[in-house]
OpenMM code with the backbone's topology and positions (N, CA, C; nanometers):
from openmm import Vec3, app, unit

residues = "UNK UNK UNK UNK UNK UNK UNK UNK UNK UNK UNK UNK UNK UNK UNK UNK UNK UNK UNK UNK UNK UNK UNK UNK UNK UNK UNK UNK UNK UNK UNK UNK UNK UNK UNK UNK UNK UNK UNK UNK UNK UNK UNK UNK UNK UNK UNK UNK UNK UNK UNK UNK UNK UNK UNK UNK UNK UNK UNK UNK UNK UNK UNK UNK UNK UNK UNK UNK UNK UNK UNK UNK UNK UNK UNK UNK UNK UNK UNK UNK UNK UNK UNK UNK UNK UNK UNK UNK UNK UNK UNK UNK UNK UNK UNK UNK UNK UNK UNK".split()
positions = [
    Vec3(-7.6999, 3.2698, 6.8284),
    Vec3(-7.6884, 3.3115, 6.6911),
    Vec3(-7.5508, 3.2705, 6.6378),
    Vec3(-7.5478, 3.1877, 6.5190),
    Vec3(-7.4538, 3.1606, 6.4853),
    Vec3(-7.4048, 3.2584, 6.3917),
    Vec3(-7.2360, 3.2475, 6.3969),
    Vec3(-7.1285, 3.3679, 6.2935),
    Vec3(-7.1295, 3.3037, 6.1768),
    Vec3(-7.1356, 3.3800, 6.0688),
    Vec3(-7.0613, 3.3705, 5.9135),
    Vec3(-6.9669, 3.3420, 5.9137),
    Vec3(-6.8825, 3.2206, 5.8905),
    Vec3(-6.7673, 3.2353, 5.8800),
    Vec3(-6.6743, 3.3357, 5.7420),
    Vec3(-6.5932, 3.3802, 5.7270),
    Vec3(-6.5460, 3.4663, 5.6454),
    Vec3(-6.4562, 3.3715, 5.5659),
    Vec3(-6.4653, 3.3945, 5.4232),
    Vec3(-6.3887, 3.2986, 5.3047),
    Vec3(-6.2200, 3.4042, 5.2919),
    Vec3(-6.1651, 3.3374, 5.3346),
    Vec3(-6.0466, 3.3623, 5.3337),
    Vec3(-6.0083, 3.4584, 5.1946),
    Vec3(-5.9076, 3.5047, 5.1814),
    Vec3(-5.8370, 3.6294, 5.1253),
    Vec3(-5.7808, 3.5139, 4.9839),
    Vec3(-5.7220, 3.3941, 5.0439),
    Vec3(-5.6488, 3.2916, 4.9380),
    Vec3(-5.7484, 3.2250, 4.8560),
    Vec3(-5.8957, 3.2280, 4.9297),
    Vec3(-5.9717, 3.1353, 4.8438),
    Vec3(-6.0797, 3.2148, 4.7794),
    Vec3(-6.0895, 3.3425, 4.8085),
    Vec3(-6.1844, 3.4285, 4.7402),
    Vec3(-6.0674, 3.4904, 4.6476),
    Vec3(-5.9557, 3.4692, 4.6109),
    Vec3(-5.9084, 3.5084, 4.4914),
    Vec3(-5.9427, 3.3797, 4.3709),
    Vec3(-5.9008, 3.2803, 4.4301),
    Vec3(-5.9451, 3.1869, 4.3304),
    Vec3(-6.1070, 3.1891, 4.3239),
    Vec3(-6.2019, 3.2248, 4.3638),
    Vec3(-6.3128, 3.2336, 4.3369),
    Vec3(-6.3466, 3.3446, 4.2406),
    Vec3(-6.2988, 3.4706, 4.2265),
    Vec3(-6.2594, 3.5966, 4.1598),
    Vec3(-6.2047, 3.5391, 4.0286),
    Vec3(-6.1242, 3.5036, 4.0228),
    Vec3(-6.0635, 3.3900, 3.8984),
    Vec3(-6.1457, 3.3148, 3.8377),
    Vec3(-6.2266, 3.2761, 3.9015),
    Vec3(-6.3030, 3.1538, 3.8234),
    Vec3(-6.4238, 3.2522, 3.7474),
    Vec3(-6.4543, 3.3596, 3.7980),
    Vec3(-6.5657, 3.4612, 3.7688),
    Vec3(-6.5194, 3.5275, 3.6694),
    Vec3(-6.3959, 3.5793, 3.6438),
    Vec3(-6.3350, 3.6680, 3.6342),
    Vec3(-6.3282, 3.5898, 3.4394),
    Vec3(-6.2398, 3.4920, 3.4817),
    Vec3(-6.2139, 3.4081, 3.3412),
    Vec3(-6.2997, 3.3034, 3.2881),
    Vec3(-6.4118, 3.2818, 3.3475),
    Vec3(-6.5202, 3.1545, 3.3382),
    Vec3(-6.4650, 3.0476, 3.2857),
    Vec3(-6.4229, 3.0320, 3.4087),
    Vec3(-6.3333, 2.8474, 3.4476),
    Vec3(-6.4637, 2.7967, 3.5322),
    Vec3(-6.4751, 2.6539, 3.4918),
    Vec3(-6.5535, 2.5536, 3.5946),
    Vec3(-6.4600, 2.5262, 3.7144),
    Vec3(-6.5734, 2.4642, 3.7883),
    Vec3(-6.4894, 2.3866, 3.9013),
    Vec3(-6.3824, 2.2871, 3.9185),
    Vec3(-6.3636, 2.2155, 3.7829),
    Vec3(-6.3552, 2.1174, 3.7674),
    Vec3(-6.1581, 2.2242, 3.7322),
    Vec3(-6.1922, 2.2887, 3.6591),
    Vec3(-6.0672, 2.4231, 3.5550),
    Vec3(-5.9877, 2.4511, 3.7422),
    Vec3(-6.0688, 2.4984, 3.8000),
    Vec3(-6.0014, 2.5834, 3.9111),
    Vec3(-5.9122, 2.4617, 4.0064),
    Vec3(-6.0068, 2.3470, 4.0321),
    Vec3(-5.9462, 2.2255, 4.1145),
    Vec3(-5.8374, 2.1911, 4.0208),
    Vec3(-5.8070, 2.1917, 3.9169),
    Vec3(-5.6912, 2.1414, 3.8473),
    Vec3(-5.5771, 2.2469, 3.8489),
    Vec3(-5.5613, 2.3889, 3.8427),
    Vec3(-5.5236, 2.4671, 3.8304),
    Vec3(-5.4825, 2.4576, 3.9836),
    Vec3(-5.5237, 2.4643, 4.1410),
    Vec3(-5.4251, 2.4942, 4.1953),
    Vec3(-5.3711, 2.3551, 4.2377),
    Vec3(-5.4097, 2.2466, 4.1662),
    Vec3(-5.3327, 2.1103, 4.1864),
    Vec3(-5.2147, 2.1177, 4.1410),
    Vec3(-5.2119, 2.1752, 4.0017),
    Vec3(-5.0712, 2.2011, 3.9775),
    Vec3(-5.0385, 2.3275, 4.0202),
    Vec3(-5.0244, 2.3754, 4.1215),
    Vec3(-4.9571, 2.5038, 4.1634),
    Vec3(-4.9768, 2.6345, 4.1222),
    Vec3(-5.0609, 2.6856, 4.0443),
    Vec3(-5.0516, 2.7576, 3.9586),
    Vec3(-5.1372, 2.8834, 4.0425),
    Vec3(-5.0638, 3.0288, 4.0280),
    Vec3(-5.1168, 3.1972, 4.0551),
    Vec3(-5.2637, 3.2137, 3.9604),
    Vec3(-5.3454, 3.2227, 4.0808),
    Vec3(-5.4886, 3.2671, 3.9889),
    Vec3(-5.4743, 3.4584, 3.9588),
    Vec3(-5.3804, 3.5040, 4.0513),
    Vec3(-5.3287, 3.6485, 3.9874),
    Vec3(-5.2649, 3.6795, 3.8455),
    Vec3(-5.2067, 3.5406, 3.7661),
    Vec3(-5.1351, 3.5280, 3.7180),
    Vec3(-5.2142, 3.4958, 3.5973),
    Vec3(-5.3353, 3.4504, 3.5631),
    Vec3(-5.4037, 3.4155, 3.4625),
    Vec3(-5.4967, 3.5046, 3.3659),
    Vec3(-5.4679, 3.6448, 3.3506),
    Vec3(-5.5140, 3.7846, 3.2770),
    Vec3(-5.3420, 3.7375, 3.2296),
    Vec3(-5.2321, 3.6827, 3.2065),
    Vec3(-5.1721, 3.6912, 3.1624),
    Vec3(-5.1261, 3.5359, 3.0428),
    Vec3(-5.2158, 3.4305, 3.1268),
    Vec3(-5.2398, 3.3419, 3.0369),
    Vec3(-5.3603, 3.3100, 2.9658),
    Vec3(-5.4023, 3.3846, 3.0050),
    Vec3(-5.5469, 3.3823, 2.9041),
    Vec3(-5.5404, 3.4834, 2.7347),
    Vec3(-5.6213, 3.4043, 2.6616),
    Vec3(-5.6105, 3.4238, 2.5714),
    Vec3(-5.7121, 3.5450, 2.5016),
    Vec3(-5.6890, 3.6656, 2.4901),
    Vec3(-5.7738, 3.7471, 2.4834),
    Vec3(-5.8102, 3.7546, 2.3151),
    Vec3(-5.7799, 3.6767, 2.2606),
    Vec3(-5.8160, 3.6774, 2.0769),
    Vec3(-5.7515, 3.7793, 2.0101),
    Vec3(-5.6613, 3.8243, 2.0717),
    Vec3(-5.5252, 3.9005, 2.0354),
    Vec3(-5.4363, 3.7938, 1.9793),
    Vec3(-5.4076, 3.7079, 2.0239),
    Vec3(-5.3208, 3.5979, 2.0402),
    Vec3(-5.3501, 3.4643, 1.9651),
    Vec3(-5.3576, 3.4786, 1.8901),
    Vec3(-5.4270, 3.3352, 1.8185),
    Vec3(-5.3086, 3.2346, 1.8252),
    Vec3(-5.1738, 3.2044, 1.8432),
    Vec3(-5.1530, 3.1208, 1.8597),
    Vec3(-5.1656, 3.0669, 2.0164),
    Vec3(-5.1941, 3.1626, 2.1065),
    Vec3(-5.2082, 3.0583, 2.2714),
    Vec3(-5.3497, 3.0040, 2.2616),
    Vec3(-5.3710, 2.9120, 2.3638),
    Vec3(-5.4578, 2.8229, 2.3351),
    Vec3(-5.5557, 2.8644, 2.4359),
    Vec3(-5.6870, 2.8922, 2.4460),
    Vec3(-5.7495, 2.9349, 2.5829),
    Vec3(-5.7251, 2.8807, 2.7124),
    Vec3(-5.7346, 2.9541, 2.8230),
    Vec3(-5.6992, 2.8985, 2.9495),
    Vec3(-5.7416, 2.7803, 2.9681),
    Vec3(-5.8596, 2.7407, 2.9425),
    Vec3(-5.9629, 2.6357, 3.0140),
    Vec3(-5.8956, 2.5233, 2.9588),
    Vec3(-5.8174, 2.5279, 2.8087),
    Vec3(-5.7714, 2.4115, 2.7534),
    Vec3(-5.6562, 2.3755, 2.7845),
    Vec3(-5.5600, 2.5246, 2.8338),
    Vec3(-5.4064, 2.5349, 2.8349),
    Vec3(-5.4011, 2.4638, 2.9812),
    Vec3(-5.4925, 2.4839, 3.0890),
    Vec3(-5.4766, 2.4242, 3.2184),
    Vec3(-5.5214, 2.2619, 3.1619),
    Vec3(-5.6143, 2.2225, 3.0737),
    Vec3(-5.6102, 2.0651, 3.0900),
    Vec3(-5.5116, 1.9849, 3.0315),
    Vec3(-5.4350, 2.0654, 2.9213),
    Vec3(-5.3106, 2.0240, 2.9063),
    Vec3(-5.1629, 2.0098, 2.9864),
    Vec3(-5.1639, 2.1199, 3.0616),
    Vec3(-5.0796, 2.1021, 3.1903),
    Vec3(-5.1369, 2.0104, 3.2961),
    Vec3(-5.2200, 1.9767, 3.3163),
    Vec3(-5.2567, 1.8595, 3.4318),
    Vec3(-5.2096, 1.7303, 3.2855),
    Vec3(-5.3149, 1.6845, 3.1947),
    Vec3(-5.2659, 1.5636, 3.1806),
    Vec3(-5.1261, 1.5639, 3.1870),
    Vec3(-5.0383, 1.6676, 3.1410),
    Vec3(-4.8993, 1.6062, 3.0843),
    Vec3(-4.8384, 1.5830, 3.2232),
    Vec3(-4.8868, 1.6265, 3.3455),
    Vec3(-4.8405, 1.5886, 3.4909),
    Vec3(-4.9011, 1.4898, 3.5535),
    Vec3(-5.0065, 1.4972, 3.5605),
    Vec3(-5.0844, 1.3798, 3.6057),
    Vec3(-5.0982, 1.2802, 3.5402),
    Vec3(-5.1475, 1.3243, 3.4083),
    Vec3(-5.1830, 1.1472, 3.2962),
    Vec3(-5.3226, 1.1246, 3.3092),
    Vec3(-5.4150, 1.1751, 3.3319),
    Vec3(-5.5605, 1.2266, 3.3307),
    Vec3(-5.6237, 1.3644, 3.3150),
    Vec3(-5.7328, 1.2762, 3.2452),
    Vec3(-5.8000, 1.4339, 3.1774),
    Vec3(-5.8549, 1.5294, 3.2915),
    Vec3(-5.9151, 1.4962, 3.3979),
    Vec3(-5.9614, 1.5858, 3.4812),
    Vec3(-5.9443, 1.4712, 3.5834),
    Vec3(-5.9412, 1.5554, 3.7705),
    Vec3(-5.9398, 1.5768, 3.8729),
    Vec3(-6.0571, 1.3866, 3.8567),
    Vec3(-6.0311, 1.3082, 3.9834),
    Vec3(-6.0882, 1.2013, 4.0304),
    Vec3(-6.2582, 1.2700, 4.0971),
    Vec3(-6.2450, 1.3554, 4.1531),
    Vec3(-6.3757, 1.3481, 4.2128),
    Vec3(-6.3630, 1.5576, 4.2369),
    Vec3(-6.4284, 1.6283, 4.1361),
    Vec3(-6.4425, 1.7662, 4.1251),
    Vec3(-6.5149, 1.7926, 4.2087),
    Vec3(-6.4563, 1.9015, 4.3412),
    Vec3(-6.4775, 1.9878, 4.3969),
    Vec3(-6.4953, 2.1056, 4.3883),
    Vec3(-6.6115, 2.2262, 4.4365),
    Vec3(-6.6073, 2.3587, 4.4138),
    Vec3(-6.5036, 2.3961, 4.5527),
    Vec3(-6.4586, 2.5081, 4.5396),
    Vec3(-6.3708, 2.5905, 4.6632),
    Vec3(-6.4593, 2.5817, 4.7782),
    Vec3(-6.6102, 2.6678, 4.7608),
    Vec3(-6.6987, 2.6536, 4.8533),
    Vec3(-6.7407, 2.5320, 4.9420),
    Vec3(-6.7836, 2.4300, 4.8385),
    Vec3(-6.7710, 2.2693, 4.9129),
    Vec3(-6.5955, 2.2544, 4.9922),
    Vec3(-6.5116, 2.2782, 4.9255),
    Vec3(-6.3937, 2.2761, 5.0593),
    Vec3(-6.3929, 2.3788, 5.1431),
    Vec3(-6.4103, 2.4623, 5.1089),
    Vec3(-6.4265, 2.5398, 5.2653),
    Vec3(-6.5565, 2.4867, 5.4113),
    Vec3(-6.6154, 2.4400, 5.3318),
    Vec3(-6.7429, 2.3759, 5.4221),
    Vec3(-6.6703, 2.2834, 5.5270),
    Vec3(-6.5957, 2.2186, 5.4032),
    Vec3(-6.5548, 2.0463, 5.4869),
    Vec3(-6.4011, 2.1052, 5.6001),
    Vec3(-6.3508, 2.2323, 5.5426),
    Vec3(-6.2581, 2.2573, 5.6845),
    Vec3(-6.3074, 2.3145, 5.7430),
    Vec3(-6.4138, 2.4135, 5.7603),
    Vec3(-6.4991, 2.4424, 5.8481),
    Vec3(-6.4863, 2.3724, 5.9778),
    Vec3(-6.5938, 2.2591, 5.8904),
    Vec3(-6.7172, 2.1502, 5.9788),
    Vec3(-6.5406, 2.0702, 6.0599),
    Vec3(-6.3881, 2.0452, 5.9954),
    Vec3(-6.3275, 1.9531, 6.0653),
    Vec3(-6.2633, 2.0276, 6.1760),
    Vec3(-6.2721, 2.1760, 6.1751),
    Vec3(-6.2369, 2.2734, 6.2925),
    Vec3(-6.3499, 2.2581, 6.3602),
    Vec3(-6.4173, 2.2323, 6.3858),
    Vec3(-6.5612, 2.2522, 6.4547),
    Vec3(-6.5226, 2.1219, 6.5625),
    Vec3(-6.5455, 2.0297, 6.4674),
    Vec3(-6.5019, 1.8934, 6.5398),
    Vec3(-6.3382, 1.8557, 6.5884),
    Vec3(-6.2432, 1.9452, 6.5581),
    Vec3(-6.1231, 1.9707, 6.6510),
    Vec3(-6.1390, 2.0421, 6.8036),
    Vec3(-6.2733, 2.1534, 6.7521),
    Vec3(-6.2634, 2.2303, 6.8407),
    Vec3(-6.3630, 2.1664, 6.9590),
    Vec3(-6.3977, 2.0472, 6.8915),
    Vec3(-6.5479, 1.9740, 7.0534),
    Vec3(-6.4206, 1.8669, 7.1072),
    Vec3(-6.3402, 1.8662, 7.0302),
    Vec3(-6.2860, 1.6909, 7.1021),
    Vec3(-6.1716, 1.8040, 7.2016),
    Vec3(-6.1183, 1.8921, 7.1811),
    Vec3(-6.0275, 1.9500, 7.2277),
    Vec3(-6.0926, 1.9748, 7.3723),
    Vec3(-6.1871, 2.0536, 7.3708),
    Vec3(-6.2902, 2.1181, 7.4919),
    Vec3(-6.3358, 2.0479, 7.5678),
    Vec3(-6.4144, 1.8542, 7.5454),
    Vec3(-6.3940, 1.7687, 7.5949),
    Vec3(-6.2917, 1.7143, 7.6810),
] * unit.nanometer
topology = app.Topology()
chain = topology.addChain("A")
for resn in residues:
    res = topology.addResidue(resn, chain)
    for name in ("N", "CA", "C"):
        topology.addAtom(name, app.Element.getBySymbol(name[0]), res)
């Protein structure tokens, strides 16, 4: 019988975030490219209190182009699809090692 692996504490916050503020995948992969606290975004988000900040979803694609120089991420990943792929490369650390 195989185990569940358990989604980490760091990546089920950014998953909470993405729920939380309805960011795409595409919003969240850009957001921790540039570094950025998903604890931290109930404080950049724009609750329509605020009419001059700009909504999150737009305020993060403006901080990537003006760093990167593209509108979105080369090839959009969900968190879940990366957790799969370090999974599956511990798996295969852990056969060549045991070998």
């Amino acid at each position: 019988m195989a185990k569940k692996k358990k989604i980490s504490d760091k990546c089920k916050i950014w998953i909470d975030a993405r729920k939380r503020h309805h960011l795409s995948h595409a919003h969240i992969q850009m957001a921790r490219e540039l570094g950025m606290n998903p604890r931290k975004f109930g404080k950049l988000d724009n609750h329509k209190q605020e009419r001059w900040k700009a909504p999150l979803p737009e305020f993060i694609e403006s901080l990537y182009f003006k760093r990167f120089g593209k509108e979105k991420p080369d090839k959009v990943r969900s968190i879940e699809q990366v957790l799969k792929e370090q999974n599956k490369k511990k798996e295969r650390r852990a056969e060549v090692s045991s070998n």
